[in-house]
Every structure is written in C-alpha cells, then in structure tokens.
C-alpha positions as CSV (number, residue, x, y, z in Angstrom):
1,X,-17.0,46.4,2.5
2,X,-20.4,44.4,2.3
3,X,-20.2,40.9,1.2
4,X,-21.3,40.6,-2.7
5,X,-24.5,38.5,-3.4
6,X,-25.8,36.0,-6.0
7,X,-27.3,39.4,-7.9
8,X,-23.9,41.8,-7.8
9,X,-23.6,42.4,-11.8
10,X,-20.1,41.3,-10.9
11,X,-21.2,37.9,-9.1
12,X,-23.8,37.5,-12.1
13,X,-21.2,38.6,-15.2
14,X,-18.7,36.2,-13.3
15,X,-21.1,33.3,-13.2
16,X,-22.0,33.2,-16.9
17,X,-18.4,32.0,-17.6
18,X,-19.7,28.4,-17.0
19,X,-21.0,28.2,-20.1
20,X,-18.9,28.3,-23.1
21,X,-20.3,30.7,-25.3
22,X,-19.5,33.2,-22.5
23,X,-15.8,32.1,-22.0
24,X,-15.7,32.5,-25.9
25,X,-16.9,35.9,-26.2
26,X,-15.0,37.2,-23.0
27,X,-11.9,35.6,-23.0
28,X,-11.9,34.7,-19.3
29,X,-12.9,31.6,-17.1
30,X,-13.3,30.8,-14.1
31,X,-10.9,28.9,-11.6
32,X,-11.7,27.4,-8.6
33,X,-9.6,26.1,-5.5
34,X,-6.0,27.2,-3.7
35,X,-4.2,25.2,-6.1
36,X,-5.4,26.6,-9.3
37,X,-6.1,30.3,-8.0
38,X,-2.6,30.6,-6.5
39,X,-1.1,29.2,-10.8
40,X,-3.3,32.1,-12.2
41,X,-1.7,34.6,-9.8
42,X,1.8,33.6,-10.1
43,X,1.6,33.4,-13.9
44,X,-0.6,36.7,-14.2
45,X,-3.7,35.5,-15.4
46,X,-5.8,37.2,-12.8
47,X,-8.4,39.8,-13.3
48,X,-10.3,39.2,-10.1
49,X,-10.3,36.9,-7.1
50,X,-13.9,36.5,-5.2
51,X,-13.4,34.9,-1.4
52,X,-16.1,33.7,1.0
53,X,-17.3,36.0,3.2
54,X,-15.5,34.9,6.6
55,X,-12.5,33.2,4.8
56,X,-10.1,35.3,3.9
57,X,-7.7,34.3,6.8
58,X,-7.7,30.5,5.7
59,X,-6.6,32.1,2.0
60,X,-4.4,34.8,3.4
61,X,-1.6,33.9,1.6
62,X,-3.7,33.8,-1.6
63,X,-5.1,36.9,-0.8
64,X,-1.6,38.7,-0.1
65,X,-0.5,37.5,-3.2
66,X,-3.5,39.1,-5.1
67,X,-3.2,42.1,-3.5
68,X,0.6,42.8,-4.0
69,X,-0.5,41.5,-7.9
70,X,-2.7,44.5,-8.0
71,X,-5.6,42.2,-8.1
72,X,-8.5,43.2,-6.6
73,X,-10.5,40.6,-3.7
74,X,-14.2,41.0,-3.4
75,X,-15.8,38.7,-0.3
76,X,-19.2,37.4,-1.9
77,X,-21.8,35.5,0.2
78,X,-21.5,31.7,0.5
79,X,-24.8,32.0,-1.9
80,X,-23.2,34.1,-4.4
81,X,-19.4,31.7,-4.4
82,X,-22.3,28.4,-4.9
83,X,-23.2,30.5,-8.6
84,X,-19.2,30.8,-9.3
85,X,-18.8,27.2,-8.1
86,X,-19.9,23.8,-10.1
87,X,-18.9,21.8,-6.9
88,X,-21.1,20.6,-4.0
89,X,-19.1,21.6,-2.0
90,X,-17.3,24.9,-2.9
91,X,-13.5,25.5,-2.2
92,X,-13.9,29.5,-0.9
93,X,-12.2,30.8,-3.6
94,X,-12.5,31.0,-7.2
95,X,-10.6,33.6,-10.1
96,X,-11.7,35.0,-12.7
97,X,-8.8,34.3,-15.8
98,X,-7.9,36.0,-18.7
99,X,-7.4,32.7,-21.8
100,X,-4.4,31.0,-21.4
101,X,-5.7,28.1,-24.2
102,X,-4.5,29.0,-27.5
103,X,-6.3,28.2,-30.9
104,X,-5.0,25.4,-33.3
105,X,-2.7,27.8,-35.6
106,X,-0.1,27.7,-32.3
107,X,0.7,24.6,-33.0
108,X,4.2,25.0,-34.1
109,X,5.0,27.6,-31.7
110,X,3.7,25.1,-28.5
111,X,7.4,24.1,-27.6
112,X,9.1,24.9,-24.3
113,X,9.5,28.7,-23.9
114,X,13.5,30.3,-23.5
115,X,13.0,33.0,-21.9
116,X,10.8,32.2,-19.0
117,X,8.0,34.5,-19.5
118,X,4.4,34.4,-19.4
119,X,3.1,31.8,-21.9
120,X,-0.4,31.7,-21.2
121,X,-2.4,32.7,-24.5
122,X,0.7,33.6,-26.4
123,X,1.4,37.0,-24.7
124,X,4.8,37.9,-24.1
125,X,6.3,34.7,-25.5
126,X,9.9,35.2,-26.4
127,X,11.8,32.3,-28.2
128,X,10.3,28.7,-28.5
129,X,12.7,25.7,-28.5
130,X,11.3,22.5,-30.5
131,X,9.1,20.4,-28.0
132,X,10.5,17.0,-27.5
133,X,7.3,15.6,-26.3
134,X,3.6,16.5,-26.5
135,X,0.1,14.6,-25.6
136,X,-3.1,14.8,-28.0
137,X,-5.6,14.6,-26.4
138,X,-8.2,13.1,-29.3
139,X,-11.7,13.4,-29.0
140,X,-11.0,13.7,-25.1
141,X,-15.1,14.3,-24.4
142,X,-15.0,13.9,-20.5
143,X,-13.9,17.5,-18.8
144,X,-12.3,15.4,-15.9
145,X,-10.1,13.5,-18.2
146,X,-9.1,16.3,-20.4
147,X,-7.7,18.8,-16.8
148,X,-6.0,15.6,-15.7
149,X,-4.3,14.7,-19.3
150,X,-2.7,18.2,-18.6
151,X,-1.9,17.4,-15.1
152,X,-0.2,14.3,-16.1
153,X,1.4,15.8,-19.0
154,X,2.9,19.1,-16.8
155,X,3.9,16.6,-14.2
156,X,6.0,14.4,-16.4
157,X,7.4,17.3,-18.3
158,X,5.9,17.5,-22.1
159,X,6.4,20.5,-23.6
160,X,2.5,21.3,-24.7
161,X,-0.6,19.2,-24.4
162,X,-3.1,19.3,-27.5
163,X,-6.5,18.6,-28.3
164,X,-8.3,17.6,-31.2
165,X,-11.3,19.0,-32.5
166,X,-14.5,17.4,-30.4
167,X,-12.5,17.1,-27.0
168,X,-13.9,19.1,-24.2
169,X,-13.2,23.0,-23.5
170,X,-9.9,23.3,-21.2
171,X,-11.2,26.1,-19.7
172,X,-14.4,24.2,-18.6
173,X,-14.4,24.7,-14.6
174,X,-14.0,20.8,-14.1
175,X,-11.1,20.6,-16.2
176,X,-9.4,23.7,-14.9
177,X,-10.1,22.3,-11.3
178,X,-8.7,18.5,-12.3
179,X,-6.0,20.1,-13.8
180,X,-4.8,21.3,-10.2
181,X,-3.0,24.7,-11.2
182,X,-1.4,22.9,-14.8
183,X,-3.3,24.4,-16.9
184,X,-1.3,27.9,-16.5
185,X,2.1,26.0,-16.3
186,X,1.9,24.0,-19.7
187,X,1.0,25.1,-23.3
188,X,-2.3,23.7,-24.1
189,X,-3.6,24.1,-27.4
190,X,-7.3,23.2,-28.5
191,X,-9.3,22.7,-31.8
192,X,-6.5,21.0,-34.1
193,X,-8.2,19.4,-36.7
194,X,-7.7,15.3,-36.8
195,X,-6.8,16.0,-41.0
196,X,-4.3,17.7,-40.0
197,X,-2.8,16.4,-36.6
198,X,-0.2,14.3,-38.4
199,X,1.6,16.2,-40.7
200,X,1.5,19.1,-38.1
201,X,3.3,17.2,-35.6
202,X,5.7,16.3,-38.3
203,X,6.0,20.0,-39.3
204,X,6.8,20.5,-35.6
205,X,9.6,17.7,-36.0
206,X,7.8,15.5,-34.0
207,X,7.5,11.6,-34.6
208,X,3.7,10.0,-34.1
209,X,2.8,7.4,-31.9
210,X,-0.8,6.4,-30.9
211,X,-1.6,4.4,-27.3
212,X,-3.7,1.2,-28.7
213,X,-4.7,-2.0,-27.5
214,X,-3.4,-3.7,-31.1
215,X,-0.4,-2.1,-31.5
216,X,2.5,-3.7,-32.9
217,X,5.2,-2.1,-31.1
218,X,5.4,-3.0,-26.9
219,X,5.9,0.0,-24.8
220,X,8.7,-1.7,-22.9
221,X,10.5,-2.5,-25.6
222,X,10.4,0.6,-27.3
223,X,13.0,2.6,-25.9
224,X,15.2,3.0,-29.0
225,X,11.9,4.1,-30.9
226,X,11.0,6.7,-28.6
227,X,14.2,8.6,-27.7
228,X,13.1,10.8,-30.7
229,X,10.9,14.0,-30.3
230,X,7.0,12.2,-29.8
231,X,3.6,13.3,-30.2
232,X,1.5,10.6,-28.2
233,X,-1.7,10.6,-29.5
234,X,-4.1,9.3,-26.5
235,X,-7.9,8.3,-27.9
236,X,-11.7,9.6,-27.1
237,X,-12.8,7.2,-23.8
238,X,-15.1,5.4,-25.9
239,X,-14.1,4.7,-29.2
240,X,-10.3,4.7,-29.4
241,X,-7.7,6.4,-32.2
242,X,-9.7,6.3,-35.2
243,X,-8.2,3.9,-38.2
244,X,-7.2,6.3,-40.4
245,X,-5.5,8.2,-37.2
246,X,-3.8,4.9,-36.6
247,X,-2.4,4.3,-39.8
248,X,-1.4,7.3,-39.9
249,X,1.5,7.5,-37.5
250,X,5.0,6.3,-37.4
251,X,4.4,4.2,-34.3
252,X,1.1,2.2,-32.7
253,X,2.0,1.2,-29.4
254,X,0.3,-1.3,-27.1
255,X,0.6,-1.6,-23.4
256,X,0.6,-5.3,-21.8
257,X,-2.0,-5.9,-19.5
258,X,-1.3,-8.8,-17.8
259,X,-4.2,-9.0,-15.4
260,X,-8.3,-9.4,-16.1
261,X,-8.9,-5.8,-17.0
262,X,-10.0,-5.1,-20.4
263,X,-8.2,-1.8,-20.7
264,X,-6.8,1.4,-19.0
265,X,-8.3,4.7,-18.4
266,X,-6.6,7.2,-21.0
267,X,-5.2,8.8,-18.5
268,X,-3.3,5.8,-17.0
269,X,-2.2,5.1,-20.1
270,X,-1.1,8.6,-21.1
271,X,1.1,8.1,-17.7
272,X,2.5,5.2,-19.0
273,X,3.3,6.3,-22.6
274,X,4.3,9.9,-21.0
275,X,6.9,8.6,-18.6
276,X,8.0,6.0,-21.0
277,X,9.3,9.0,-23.3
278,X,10.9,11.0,-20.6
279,X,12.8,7.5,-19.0
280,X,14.6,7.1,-22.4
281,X,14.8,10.8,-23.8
282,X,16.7,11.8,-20.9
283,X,17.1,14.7,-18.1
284,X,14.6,17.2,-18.7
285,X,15.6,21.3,-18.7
C-alpha cells in the first residue's frame, strides 16, 4: 500500500480537526504521540491510526494493538503526518478519536465509574459512585495548562477534572498531547457555567475550595477541612478566582511561599492542593 499524502481526502478531512469548529461538528480529534495513541486504543476511542511511512516497526506494538482493535493503519508521507501534527517535530503517529469530553449537563454523573467500562463521552457508563475529589479548571486559557491540569488530576487520583466556561478546548491537540494519554483515563467535563459551578458541586455533595494567594485557611493546616468530598477550584493564569467565585465557596485556601517567588504556576499549585486531599482523605480504590 502507497504511503498517503498531504492531499488524500483522508489526510485532508483528518487535518481539519485542528480547528475547533471541525472537532465540534465531527466529534473526533486528533491525538498525537505513543503515549496518548496507545490511551485511545486501549479505551476504544480509535477510529483511525496514520503512521509515518518507514515507522511502523518503532510503533509495532501500537500498531499490533490497532490492528487486533480492528483499527485500521494507513502510513502517510512525513509531509502529510507534518498537516496532522502541530509539533516541530512530529512524534510518527497520531489517531484520530471519537469525543471522550462530555458537555456541562454530566456534571453529576462525573464520579468514578463501578463497573469498569468505557467512560469516554458517556458511552457505556454503568453505575457512578459520588466523586470524592474533582479539579475546576476556571478560565484555564492556556491549552498546555489545561492537558497537564488533567494529567496532574489522573495522576493523583480525582475522580473528574472540570472546566469552566472560557477555558481552552480539551481536545485541542496541545492539550490532548500535555495530557500524556489522561485525557481518556479521567472524566473531563467542559463548558460549566461559573453561575453555576457552586451549587453544582454542592448538588454533587462536594465541598468548595478555591487555591488563592489571600486565603484564610493554610493548606498545611487543613487536613481536618479537607477529608470531606472537594471540588478545588484552580484560577485562569492571569487573573485569579474571580470575587464572587471566591466568596462563594466553603473554603479559600492559600499556599505559603516562603521564598522570593510571587506565585505558583496553576498547575503546581493544583499538585499541591490535589495531593493535599488525597494525603488526608485516604487510600484511593
């Protein structure tokens, strides 16, 4: 089989999915790298796998995987995999994903899945246990910082990851590749309205606690607070948890720096705040 070039209507229909309105009217997106082709594979996301021309024996394993999925693997050009890529220097790889994001109205439903199945998008799920702990990503604008929030959040065991209205797609090709393959492991939900974040987490029996700089409560001394069910709100990079956001919640929590910086990177902090929860909440399932 001939390599597929930059013009193949499959190369070209695959490549649109870089911008959003494409991802929104097709439902699919584009992943890029071992780490997060292999997480649409195994979770059964795939609808097609394109390979570089000459490497399909450094992906063989990727590419036995697909095949025994019933997913087919077309070798494209290095030209054609630079249109699927948004790198410099593309990985050799790159899916093309059915949605696993799901819209605002999952909210309650986001928890930690019983009976092991396929979350992504909401197909298949069987029973939902109450999360315990879930990241908001407010206003998260930077693509980077919104796939490593759900790294950081899948790593440290929260039970869903959501996004305010405003924040960066999920399914943006920099945030599925920062994400490293979480982004199919961890419920993410997107477009929650900021109105409405509070009492949802609430409805969702979920305490609210907002990462800022002039919080009253000290993340090390707030262990006692925080073995209940949280929702950490984490704020946009440049202008913090709105007031109104803040006053909101049950709990504004500061974290001591005790050097020169000025502040942490949200996602430092959301590592913090994250592991904080876990430490005192106990053994994960």
């Amino acid at each position: 089989m001939d390599p597929f070039t930059e013009r193949t209507p499959r190369v070209v229909s695959a490549s649109k999915l870089h911008r959003a309105a494409a991802r929104r009217k097709s439902g699919r997106f584009l992943a890029e790298g071992a780490n997060s082709v292999e997480a649409a594979l195994t979770t059964g996301r795939t609808v097609e796998v394109f390979c570089e021309d000459g490497a399909a024996d450094r992906f063989s394993a990727l590419v036995e995987l697909a095949s025994s999925s019933g997913v087919p693997v077309s070798p494209v050009t290095p030209r054609a995999l630079r249109s699927l890529s948004d790198t410099v220097t593309p990985a050799g790889i790159v899916a093309v994903c059915r949605q696993v994001v799901l819209g605002p109205d999952a909210v309650e439903a986001s928890g930690s899945e019983t009976d092991g199945g396929d979350r992504g998008g909401g197909e298949g799920v069987g029973g939902v246990t109450p999360p315990r702990l879930v990241a908001i990503g407010q206003a998260v604008s930077e693509p980077g910082n919104v796939g490593t929030l759900i790294r950081v959040s899948d790593a440290l065991g929260a039970d869903a990851v959501w996004f305010t209205e405003g924040a960066a797609d999920p399914e943006n090709s920099k945030a599925v590749r920062a994400s490293a393959g979480s982004l199919f492991h961890v419920p993410v939900v997107r477009g929650v309205a900021e109105v409405d974040l509070v009492s949802r987490a609430r409805a969702a029996g979920l305490q609210v606690a907002v990462a800022t700089a002039d919080g009253e409560v000290d993340v090390e001394h707030a262990d006692e607070l925080l073995a209940r069910p949280t929702a950490w709100v984490f704020g946009n990079e440049a202008h913090g948890i709105p007031d109104d956001l803040a006053a909101a919640a049950e709990l504004r929590v500061r974290i001591p720096i005790r050097g020169r910086a000025e502040s942490l990177n949200i996602v430092t902090a959301a590592s913090i705040c994250l592991h904080t929860s876990v430490r005192v909440q106990g053994a994960r399932p």
